[in-house]
MARBA-3410 file (N, C-alpha, C, O; in Angstrom, 1 decimal):
88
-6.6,5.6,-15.7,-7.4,5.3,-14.5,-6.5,4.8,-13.4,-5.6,4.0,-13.6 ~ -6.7,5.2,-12.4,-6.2,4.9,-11.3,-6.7,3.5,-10.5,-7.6,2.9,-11.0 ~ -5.8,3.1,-9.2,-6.5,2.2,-8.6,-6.5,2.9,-7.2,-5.7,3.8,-6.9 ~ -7.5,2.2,-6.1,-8.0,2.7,-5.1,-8.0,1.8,-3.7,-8.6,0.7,-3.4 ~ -6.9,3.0,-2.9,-6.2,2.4,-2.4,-6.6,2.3,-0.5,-6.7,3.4,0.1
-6.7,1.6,0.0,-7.6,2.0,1.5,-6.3,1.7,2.3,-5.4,0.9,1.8 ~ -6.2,2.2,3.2,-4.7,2.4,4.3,-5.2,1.9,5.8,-6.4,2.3,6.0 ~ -4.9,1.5,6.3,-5.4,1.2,7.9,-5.2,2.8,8.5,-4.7,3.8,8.0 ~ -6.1,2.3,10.2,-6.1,3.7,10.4,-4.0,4.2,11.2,-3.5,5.3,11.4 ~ -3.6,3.0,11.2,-2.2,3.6,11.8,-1.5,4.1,10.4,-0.4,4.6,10.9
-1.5,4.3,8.9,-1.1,5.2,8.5,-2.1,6.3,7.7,-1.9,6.7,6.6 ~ -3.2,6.6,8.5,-3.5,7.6,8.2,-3.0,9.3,8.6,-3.5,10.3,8.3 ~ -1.8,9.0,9.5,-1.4,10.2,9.6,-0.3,10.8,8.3,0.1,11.9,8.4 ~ 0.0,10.0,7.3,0.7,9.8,6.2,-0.3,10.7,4.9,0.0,11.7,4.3 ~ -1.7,9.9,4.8,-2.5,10.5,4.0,-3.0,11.7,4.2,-3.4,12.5,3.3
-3.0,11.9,5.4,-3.6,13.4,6.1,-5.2,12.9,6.3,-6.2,13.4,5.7 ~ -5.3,11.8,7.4,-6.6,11.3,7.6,-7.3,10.4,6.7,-8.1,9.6,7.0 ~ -6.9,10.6,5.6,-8.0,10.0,4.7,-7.5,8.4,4.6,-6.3,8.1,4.8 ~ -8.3,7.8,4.4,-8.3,5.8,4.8,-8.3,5.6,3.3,-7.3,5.0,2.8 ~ -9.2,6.1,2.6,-8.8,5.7,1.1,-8.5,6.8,-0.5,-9.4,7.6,-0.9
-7.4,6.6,-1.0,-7.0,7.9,-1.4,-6.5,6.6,-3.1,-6.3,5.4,-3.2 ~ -6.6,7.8,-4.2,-6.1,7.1,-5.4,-4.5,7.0,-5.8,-3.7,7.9,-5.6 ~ -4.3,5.8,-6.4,-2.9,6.1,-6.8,-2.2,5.2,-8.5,-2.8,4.2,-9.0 ~ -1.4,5.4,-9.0,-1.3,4.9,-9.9,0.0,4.3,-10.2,1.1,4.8,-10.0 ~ -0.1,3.0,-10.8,1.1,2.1,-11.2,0.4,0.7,-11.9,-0.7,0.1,-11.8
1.7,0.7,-12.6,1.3,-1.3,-13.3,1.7,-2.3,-12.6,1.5,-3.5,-12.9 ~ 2.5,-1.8,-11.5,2.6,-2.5,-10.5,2.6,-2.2,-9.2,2.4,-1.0,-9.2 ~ 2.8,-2.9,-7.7,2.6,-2.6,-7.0,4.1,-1.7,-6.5,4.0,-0.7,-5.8 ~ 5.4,-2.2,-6.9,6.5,-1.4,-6.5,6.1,0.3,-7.4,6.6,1.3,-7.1 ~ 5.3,0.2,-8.3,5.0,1.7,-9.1,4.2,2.5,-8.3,4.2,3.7,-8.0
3.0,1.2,-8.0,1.7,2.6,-7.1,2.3,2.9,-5.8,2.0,4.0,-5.3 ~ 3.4,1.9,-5.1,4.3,2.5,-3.7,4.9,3.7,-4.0,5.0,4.5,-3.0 ~ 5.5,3.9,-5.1,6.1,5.0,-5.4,5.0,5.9,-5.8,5.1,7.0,-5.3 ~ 4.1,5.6,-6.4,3.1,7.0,-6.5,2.7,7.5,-5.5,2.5,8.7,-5.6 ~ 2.2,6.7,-4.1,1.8,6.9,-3.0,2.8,7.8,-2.5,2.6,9.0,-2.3
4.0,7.3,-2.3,5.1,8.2,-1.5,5.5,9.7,-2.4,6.5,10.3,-1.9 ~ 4.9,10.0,-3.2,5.7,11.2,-4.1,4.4,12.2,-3.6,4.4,13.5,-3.6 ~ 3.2,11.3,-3.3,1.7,12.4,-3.0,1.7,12.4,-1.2,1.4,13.2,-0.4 ~ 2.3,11.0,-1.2,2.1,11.0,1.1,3.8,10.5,1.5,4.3,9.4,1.7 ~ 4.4,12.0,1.3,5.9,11.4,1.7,5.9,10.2,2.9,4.8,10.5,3.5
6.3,9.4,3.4,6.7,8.4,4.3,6.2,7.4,4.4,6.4,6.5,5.3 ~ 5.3,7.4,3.4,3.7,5.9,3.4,4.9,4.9,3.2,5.1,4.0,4.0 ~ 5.7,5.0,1.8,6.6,3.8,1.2,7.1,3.4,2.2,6.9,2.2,2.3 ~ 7.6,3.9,3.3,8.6,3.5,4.4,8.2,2.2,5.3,8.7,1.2,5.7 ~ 7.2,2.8,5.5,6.1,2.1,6.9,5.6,0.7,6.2,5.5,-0.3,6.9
5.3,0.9,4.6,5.0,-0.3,4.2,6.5,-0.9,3.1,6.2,-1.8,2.3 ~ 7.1,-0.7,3.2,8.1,-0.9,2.2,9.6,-1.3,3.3,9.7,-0.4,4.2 ~ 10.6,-2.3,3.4,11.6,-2.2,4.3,13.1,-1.7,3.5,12.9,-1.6,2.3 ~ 14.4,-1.5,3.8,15.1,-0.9,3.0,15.4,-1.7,2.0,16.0,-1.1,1.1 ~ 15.1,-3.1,1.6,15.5,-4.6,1.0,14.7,-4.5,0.2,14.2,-5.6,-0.1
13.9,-2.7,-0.8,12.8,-3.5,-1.2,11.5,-4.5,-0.8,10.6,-4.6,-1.7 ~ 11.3,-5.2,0.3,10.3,-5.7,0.5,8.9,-5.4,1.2,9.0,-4.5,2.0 ~ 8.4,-5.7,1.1,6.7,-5.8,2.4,7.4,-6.3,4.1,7.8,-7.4,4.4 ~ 7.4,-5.3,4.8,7.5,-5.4,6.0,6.5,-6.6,6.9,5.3,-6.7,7.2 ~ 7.4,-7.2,7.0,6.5,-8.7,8.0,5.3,-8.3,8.5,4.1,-8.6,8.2
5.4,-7.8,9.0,3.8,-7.0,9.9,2.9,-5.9,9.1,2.2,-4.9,9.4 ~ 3.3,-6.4,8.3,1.9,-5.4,7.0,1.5,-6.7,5.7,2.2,-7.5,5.1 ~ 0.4,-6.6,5.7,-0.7,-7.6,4.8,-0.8,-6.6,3.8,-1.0,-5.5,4.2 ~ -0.8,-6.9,2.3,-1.5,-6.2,1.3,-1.9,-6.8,0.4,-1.1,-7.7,0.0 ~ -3.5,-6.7,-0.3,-3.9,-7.4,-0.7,-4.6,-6.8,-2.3,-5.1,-5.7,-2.4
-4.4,-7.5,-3.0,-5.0,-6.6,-4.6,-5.6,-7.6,-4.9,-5.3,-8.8,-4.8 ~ -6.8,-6.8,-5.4,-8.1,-7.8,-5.6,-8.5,-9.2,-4.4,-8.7,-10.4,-4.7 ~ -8.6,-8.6,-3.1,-8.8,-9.2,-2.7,-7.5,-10.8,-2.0,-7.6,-11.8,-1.3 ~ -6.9,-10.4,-2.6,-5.7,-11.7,-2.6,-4.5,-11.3,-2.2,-3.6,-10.9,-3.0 ~ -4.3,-11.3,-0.8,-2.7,-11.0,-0.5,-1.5,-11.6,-1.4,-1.4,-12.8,-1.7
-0.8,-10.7,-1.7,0.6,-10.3,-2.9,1.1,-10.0,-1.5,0.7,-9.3,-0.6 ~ 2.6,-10.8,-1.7,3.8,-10.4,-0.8,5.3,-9.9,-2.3,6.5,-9.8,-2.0 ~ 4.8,-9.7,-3.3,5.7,-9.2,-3.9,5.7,-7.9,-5.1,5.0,-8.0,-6.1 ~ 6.6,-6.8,-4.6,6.5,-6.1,-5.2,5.8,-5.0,-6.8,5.4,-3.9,-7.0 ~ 6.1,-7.0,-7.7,6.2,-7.0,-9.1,4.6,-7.1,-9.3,4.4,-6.2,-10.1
3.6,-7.7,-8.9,2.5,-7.7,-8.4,1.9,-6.7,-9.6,2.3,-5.5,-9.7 ~ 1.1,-7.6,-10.3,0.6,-6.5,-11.2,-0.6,-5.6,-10.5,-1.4,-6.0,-9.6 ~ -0.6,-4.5,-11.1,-1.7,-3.8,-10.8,-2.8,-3.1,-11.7,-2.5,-1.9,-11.9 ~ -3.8,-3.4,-12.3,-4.5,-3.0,-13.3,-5.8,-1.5,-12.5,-6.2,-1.3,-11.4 ~ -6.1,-0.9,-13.5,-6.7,0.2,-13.6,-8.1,-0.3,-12.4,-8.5,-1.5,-12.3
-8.4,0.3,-11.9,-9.5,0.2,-10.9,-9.6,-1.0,-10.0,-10.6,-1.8,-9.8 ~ -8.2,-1.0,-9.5,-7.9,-2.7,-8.9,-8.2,-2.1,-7.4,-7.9,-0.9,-7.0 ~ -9.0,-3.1,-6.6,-8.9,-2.4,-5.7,-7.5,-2.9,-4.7,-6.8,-4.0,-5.0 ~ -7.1,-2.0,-3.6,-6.0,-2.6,-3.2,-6.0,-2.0,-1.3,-6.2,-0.9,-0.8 ~ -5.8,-2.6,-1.1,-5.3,-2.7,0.9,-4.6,-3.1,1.4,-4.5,-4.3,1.4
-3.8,-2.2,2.2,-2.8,-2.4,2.7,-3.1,-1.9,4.4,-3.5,-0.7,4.8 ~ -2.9,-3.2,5.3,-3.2,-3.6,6.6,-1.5,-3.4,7.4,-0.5,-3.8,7.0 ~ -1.8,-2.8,8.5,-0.9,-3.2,9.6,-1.5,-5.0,10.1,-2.7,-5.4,10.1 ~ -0.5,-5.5,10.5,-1.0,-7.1,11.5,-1.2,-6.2,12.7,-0.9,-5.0,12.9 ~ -1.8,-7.2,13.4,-2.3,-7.1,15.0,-1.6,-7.9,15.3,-1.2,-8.8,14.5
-1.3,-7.8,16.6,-0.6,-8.9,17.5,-0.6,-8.1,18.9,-0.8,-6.9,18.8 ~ -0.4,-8.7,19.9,-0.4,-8.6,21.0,0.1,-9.8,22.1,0.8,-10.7,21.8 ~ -0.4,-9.6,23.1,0.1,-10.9,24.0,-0.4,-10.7,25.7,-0.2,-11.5,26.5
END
């Protein structure tokens, strides 16, 4: 079983439109890698070269923002991954 994954709409050009698409891992560095092998460049935009969560993206599993990779991820977890807003 997979978990299910919703994207903001600034990387929906990655998914090919679609906002929520499936992907699979026991963690969250695994389902990044699953995502990127099915939507080449998703990892990028949310991932920086250091391994980490890029400052200006929120992700949250089960509800509960995870700023770290290892971040478990269980079978039908739901999970979202936000661009920040900011402006001025």
């Amino acid at each position: 079983m997979s978990a299910s994954v919703r994207v903001s709409t600034h990387l929906h050009s990655y998914t090919g439109g679609e906002s929520t698409v499936e992907a699979e891992g026991s963690t969250l560095a695994e389902l990044m890698a699953d995502l990127d092998r099915r939507f080449p460049g998703l990892r990028f935009r949310v991932i920086d070269e250091q391994d980490h969560i890029r400052p200006h993206i929120n992700v949250f599993v089960r509800r509960a923002l995870v700023r770290d990779l290892k971040s478990p991820i269980s079978p039908g977890d739901d999970v979202l991954i936000l661009g920040a807003l900011s402006g001025g």
